[in-house]
MDAnalysis code that builds the backbone (N, CA, C; Angstrom):
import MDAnalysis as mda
import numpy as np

u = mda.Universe.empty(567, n_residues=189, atom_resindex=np.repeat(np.arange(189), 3), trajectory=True)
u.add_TopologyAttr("name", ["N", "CA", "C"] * 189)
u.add_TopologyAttr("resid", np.arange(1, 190))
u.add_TopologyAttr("resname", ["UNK", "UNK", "UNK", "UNK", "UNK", "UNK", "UNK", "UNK", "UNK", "UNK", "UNK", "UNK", "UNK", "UNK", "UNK", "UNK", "UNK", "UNK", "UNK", "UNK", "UNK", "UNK", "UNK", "UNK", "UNK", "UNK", "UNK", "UNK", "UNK", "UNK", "UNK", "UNK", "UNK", "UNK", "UNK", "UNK", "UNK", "UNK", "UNK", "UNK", "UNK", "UNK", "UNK", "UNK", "UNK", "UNK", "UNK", "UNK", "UNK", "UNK", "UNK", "UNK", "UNK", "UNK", "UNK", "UNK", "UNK", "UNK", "UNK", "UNK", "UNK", "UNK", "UNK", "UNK", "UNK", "UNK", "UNK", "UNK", "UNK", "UNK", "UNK", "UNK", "UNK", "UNK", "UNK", "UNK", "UNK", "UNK", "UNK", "UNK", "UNK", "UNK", "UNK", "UNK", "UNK", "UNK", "UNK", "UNK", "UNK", "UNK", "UNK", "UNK", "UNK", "UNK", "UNK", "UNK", "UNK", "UNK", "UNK", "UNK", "UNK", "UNK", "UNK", "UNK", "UNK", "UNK", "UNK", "UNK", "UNK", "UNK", "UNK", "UNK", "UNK", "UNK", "UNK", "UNK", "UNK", "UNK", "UNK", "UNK", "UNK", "UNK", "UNK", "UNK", "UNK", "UNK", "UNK", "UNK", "UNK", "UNK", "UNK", "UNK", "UNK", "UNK", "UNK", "UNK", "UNK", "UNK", "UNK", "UNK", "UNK", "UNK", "UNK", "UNK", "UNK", "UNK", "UNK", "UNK", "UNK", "UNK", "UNK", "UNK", "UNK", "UNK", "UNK", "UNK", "UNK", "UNK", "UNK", "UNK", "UNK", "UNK", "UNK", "UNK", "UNK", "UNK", "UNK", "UNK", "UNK", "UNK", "UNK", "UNK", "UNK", "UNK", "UNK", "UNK", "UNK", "UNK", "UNK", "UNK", "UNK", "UNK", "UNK", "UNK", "UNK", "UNK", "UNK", "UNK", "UNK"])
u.atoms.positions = np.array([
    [-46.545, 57.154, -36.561],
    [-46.570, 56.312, -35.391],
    [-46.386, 57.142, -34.145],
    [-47.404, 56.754, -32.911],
    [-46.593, 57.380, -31.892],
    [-45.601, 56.659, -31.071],
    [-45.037, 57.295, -30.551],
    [-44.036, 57.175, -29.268],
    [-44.563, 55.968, -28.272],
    [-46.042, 55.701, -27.790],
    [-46.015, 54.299, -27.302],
    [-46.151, 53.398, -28.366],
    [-45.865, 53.691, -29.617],
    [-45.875, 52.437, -30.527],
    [-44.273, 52.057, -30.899],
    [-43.614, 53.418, -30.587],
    [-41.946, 53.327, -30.999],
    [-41.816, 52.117, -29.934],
    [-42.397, 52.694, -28.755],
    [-41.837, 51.695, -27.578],
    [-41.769, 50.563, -27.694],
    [-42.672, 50.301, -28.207],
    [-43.369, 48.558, -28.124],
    [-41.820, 48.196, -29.358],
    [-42.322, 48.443, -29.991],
    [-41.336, 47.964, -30.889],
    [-39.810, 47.922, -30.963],
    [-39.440, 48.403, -29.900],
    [-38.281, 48.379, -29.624],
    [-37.787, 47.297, -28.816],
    [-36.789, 46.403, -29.458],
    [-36.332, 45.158, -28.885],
    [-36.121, 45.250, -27.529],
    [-36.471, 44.330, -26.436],
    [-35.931, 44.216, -25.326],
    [-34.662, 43.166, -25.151],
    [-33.626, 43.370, -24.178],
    [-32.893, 42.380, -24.303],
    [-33.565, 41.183, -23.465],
    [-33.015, 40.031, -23.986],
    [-33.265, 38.514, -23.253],
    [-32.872, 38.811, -21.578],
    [-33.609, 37.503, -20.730],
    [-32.870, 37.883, -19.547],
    [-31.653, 37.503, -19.256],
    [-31.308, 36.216, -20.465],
    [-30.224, 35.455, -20.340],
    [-28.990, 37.099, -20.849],
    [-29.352, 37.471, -21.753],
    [-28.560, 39.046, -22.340],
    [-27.463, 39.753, -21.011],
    [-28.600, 39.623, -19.991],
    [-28.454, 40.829, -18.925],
    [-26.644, 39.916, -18.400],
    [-25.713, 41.300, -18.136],
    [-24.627, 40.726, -17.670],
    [-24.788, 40.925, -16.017],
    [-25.788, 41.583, -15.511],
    [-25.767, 41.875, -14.272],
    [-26.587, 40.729, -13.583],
    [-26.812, 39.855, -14.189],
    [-27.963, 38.794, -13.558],
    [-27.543, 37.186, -13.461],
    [-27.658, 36.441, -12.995],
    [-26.961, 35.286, -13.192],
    [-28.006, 34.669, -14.105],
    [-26.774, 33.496, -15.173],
    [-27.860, 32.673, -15.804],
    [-28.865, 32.092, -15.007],
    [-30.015, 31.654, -16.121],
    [-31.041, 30.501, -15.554],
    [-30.308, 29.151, -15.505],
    [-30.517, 28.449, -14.630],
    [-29.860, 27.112, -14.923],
    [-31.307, 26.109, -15.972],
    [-30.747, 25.383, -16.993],
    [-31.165, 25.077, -17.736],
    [-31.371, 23.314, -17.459],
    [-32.371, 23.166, -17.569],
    [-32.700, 21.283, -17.400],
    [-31.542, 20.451, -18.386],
    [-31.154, 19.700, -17.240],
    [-30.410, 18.814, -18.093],
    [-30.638, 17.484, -18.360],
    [-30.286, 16.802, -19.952],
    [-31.018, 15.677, -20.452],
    [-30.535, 14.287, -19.282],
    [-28.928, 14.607, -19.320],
    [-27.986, 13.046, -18.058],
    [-28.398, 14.200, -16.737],
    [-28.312, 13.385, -15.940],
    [-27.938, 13.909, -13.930],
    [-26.057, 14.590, -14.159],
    [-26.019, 15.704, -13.355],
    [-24.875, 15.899, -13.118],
    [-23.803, 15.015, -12.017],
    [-23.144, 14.027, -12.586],
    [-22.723, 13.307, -11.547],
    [-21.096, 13.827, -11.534],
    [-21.252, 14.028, -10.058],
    [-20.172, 14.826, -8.947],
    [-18.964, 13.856, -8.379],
    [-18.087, 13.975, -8.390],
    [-16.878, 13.836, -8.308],
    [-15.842, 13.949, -7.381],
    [-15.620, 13.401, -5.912],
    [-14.754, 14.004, -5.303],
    [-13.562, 13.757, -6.015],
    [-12.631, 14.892, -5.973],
    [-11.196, 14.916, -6.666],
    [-10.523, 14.134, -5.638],
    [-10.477, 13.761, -4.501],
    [-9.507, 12.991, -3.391],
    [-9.953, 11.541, -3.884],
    [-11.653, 11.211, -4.137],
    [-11.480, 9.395, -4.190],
    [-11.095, 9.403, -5.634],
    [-11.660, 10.196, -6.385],
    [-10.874, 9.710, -8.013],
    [-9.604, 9.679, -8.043],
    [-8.925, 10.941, -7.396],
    [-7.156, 10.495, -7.341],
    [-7.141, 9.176, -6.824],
    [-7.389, 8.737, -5.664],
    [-7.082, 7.159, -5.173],
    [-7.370, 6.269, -5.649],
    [-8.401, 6.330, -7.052],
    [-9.164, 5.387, -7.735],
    [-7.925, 5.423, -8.591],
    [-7.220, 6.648, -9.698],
    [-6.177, 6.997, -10.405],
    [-5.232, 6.320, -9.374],
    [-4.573, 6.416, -8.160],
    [-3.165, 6.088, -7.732],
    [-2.901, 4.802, -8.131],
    [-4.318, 4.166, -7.991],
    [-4.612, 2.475, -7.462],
    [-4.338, 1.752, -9.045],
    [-4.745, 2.909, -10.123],
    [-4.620, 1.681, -11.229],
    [-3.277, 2.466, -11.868],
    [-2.861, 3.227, -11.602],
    [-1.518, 3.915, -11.624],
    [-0.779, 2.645, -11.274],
    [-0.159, 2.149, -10.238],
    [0.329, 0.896, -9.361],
    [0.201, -0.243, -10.113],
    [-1.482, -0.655, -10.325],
    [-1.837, -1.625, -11.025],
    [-1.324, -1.989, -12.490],
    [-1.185, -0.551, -13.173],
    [-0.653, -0.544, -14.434],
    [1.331, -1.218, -14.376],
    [1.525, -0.892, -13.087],
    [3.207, -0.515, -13.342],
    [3.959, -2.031, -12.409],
    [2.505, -3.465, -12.402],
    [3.488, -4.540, -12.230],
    [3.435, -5.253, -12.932],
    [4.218, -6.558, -12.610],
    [4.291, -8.053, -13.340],
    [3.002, -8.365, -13.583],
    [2.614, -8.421, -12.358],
    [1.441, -9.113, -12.509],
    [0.559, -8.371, -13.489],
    [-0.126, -7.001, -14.191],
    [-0.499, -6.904, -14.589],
    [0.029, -6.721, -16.369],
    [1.056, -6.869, -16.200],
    [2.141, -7.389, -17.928],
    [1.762, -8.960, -17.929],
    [1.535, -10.032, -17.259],
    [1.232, -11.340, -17.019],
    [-0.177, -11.631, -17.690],
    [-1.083, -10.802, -17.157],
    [-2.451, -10.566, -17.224],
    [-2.636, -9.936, -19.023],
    [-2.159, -9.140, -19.137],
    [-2.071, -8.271, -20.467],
    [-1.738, -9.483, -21.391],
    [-0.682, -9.790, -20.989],
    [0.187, -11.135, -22.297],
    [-0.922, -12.077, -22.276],
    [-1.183, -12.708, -21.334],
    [-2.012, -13.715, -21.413],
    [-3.526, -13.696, -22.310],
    [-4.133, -12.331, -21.911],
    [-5.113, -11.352, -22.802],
    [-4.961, -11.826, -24.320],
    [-3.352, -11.181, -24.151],
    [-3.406, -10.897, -25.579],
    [-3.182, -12.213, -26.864],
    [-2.687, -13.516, -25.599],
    [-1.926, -14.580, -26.591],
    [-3.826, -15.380, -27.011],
    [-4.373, -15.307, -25.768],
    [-6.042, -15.937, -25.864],
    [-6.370, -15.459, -27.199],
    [-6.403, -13.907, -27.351],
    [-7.151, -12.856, -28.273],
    [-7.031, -13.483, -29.666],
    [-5.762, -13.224, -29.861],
    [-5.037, -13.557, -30.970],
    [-5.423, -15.367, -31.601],
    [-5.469, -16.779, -30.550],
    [-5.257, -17.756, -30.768],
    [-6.877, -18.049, -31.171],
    [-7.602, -16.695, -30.238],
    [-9.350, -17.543, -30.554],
    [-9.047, -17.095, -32.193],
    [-8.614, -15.822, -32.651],
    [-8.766, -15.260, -33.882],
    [-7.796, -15.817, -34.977],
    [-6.951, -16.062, -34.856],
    [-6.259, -16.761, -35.670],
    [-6.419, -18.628, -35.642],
    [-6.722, -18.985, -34.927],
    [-6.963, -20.710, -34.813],
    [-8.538, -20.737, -35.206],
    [-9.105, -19.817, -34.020],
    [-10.569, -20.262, -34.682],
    [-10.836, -21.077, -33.200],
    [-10.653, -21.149, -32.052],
    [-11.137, -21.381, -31.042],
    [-12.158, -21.655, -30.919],
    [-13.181, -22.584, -31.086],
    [-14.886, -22.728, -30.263],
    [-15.409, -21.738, -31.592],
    [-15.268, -22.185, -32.761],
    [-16.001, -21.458, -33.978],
    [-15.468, -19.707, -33.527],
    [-14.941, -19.199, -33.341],
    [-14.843, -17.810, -32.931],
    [-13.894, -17.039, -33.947],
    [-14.490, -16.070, -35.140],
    [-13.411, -15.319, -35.435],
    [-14.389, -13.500, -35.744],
    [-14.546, -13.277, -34.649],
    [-14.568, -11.812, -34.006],
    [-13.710, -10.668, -34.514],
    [-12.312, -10.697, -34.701],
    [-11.426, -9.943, -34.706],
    [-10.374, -10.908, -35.971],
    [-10.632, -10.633, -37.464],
    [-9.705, -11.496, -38.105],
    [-8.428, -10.493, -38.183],
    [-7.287, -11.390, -39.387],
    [-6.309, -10.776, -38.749],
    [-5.599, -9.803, -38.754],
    [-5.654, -8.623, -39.011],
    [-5.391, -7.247, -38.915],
    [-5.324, -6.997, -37.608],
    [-6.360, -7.239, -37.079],
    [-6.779, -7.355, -35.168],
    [-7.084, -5.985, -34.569],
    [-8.297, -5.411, -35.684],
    [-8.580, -3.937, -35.726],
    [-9.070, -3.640, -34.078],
    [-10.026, -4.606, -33.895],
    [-10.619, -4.423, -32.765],
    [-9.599, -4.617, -31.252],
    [-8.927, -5.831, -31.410],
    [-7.613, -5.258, -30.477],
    [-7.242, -4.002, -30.439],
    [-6.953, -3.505, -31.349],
    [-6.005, -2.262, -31.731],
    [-6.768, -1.323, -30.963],
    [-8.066, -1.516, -31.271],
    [-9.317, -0.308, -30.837],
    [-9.017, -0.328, -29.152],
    [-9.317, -1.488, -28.837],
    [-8.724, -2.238, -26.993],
    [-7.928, -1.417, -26.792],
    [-6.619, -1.393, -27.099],
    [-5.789, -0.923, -26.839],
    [-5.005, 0.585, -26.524],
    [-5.590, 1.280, -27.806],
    [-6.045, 2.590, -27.962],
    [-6.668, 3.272, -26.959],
    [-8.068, 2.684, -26.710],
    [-9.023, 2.997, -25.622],
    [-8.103, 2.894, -24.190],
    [-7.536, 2.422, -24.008],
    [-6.752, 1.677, -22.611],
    [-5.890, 2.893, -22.349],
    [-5.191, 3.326, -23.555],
    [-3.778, 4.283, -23.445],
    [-4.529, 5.711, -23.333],
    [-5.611, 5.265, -24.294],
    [-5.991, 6.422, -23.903],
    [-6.669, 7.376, -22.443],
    [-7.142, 6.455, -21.967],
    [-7.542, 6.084, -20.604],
    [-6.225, 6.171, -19.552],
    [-5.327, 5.516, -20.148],
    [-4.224, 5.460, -18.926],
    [-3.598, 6.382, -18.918],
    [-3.347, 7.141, -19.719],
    [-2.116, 8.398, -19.895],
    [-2.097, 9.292, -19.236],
    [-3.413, 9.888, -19.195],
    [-4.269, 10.555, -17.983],
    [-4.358, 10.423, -16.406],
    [-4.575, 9.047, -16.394],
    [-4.781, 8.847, -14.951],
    [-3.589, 8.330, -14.415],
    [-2.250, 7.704, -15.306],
    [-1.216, 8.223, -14.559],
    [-0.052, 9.661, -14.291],
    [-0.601, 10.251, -15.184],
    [-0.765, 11.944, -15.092],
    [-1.064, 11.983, -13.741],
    [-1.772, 11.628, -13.525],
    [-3.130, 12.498, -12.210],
    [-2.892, 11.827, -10.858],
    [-2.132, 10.466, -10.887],
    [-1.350, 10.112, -10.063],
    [-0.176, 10.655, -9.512],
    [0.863, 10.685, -10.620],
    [2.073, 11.656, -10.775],
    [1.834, 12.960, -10.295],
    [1.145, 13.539, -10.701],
    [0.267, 14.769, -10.001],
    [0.616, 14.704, -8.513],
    [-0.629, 13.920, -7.901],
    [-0.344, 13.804, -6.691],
    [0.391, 13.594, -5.775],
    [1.358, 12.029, -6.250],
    [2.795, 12.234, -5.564],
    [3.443, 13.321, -6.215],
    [3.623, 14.468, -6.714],
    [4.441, 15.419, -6.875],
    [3.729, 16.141, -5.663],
    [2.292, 16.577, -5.699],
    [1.776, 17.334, -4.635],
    [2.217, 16.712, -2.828],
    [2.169, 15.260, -2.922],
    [2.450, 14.825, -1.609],
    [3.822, 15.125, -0.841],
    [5.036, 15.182, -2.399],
    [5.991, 14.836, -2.243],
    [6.290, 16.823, -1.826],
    [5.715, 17.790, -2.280],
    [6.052, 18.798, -1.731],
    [5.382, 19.387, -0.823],
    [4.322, 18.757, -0.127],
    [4.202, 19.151, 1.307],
    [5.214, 18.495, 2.304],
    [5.825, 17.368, 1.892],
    [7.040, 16.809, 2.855],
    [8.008, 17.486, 2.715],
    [8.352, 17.603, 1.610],
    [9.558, 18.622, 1.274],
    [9.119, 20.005, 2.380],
    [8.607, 20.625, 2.178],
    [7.912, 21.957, 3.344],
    [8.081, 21.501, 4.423],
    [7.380, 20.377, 4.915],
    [7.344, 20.292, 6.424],
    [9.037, 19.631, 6.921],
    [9.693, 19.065, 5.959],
    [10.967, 18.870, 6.173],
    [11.459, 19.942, 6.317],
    [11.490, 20.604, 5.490],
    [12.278, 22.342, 5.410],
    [11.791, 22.932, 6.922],
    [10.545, 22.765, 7.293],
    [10.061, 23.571, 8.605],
    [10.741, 23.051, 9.847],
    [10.537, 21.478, 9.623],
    [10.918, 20.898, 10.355],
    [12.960, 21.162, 11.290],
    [13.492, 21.651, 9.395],
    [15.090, 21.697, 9.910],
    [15.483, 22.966, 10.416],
    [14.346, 24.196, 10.026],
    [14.485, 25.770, 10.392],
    [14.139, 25.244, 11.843],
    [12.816, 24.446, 12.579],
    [13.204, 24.500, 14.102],
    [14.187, 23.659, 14.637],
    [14.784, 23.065, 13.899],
    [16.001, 21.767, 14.303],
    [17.029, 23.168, 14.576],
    [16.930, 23.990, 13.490],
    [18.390, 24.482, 13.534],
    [18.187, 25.860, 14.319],
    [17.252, 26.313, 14.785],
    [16.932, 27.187, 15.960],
    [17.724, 26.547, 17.536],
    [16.669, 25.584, 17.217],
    [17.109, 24.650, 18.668],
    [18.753, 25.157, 18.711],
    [19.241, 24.520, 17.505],
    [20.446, 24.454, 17.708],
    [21.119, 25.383, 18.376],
    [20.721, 26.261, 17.696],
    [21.963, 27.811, 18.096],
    [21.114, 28.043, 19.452],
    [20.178, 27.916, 19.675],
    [19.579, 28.262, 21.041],
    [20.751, 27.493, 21.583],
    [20.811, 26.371, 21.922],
    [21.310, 25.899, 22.907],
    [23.032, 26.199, 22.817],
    [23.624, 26.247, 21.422],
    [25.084, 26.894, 21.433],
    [25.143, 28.198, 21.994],
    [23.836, 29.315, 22.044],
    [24.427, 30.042, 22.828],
    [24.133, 30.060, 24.492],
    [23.224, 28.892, 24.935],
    [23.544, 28.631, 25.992],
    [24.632, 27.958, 26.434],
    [25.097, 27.460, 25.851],
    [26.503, 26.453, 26.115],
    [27.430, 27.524, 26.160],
    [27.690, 28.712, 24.998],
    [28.809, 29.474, 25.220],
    [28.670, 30.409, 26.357],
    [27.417, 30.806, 26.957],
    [26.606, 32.032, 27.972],
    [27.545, 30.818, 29.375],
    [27.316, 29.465, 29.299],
    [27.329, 29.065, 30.476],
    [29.199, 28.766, 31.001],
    [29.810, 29.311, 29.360],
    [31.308, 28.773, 29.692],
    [31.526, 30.130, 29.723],
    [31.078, 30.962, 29.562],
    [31.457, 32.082, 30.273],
    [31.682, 32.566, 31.770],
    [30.299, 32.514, 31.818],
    [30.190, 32.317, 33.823],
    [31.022, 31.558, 34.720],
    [30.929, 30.187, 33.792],
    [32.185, 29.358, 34.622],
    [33.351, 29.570, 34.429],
    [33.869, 30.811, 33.905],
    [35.329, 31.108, 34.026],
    [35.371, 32.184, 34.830],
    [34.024, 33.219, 35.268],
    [34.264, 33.805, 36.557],
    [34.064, 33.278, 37.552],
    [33.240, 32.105, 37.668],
    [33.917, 31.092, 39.071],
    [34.597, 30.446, 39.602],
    [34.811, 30.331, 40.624],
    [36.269, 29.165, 41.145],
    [35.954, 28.284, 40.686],
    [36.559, 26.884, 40.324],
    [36.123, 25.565, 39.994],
    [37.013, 25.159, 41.156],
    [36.965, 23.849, 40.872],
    [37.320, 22.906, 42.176],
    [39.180, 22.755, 42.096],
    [39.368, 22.994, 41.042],
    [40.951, 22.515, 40.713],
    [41.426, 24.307, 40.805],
    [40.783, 25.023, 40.662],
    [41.212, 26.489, 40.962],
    [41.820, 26.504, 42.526],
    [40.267, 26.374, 43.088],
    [40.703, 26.443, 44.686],
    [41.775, 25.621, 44.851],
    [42.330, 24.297, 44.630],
    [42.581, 23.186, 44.876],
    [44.665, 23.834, 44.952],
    [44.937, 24.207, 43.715],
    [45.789, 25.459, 43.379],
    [45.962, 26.277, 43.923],
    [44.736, 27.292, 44.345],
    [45.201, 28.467, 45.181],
    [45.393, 27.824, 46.621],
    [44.504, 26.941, 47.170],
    [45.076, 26.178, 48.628],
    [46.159, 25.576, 48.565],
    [47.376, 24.726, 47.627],
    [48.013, 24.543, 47.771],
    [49.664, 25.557, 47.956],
    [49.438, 26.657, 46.442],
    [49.628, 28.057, 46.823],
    [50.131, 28.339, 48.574],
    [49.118, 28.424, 48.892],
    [48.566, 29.032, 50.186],
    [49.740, 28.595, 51.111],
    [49.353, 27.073, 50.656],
    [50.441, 26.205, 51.993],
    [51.660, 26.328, 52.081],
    [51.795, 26.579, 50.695],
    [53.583, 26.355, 50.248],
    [54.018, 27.617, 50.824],
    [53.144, 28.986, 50.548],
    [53.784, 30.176, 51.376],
    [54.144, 30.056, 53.054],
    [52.953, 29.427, 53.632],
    [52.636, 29.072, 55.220],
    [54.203, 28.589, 55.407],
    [54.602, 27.531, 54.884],
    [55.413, 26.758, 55.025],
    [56.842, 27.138, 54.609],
    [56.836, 28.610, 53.875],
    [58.131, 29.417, 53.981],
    [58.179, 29.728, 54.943],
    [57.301, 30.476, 55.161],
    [57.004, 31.745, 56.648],
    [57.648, 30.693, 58.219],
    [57.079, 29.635, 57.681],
    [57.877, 28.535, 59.034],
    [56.250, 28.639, 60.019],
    [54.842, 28.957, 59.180],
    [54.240, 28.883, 60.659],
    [53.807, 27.304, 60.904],
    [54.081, 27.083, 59.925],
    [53.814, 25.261, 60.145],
    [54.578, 24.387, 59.418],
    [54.195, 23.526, 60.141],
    [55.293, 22.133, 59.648],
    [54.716, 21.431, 58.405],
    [55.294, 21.359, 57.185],
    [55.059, 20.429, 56.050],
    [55.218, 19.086, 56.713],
    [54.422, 18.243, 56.093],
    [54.439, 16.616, 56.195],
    [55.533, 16.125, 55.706],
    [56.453, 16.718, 55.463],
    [57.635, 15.950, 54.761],
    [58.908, 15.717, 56.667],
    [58.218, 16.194, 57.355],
    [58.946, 16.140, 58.688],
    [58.508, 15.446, 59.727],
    [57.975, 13.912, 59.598],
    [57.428, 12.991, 60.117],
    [58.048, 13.138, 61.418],
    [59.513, 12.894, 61.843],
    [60.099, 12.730, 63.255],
    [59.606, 14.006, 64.318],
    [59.592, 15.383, 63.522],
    [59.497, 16.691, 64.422],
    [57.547, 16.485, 64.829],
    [57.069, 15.453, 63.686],
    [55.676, 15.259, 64.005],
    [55.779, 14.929, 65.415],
    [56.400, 13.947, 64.981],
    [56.087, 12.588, 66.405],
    [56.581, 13.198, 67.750],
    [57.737, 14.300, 67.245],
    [57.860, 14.843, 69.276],
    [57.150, 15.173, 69.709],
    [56.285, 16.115, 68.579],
    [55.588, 17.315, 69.240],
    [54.199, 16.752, 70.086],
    [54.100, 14.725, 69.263],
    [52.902, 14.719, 70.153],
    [53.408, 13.986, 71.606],
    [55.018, 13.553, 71.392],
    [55.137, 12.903, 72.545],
    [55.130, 13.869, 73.705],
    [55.851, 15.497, 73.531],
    [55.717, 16.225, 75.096],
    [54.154, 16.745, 74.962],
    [53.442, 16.532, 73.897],
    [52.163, 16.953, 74.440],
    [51.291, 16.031, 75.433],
    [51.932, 15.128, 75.262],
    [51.171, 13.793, 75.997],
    [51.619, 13.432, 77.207],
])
């Protein structure tokens, strides 16, 4: 044989083979139907809720007493489900099986909702508690300053101070000497 006959005969790989290439996408028999994950969760929250009241234990019982009375009485010629009540059972099955999941996927979400609040609470108390000390150390910055200024009861003190010395010294008359008042304005007058 020659060498262009080795060739030929030598397997090529598929293109699907190649790892450097992306698959072909392949025809499909159903449509690919797409899914937003936000409305199916709300579709899940909604029968999440729905599952977890009275009203739908009310609804269920009532279901179930009909089910049972067409199949065991015989209702309008009807016995569908005799009494073992396989096909209930099947109902039922299908339901849990169905529900277990989608209140999973509920739970899910309030866990996810419940820890972005948790975060923005937490963010929320790191700037609460900034604020805070911001302003404690303006409060302590500002009782500082005001103890190197006079306040009003300082002066109020050192002017009285003041007088009480005046009033050793004799250069003026304290108010406690009403009569020496009154001469001094009678020869002034």
């Amino acid at each position: 044989m020659s060498e262009r006959a080795e060739r030929r005969t030598v397997s090529r790989p598929a293109p699907a083979d190649k790892l450097d290439q992306p698959r072909e996408q392949r025809a499909r028999l159903l449509p690919r139907v797409t899914w937003s994950q936000e409305s199916f969760g709300v579709v899940a929250e909604k029968f999440a809720r729905f599952m977890g009241t009275a009203q739908f234990l009310a609804y269920m019982t009532v279901f179930i007493i009909v089910w049972i009375a067409i199949n065991v009485i015989g209702l309008w010629g009807l016995h569908f489900d005799p009494y073992p009540f396989i096909l209930l059972n099947l109902f039922f099955s299908t339901q849990a099986s169905y529900a277990a999941p989608l209140i999973l996927l509920a739970q899910n979400r309030q866990a996810d909702r419940d820890r972005v609040a948790i975060e923005q609470d937490r963010a929320r108390d790191e700037r609460n508690l900034a604020d805070t000390e911001f302003l404690t150390r303006e409060v302590a910055s500002l009782r500082l300053a005001l103890r190197e200024q006079a306040t009003r009861d300082f002066v109020r003190s050192e002017l009285r101070s003041l007088l009480e010395e005046l009033e050793d010294r004799a250069l003026i008359r304290g108010p406690e000497d009403p009569a020496a008042d009154q001469g001094l304005r009678r020869s002034s007058g």
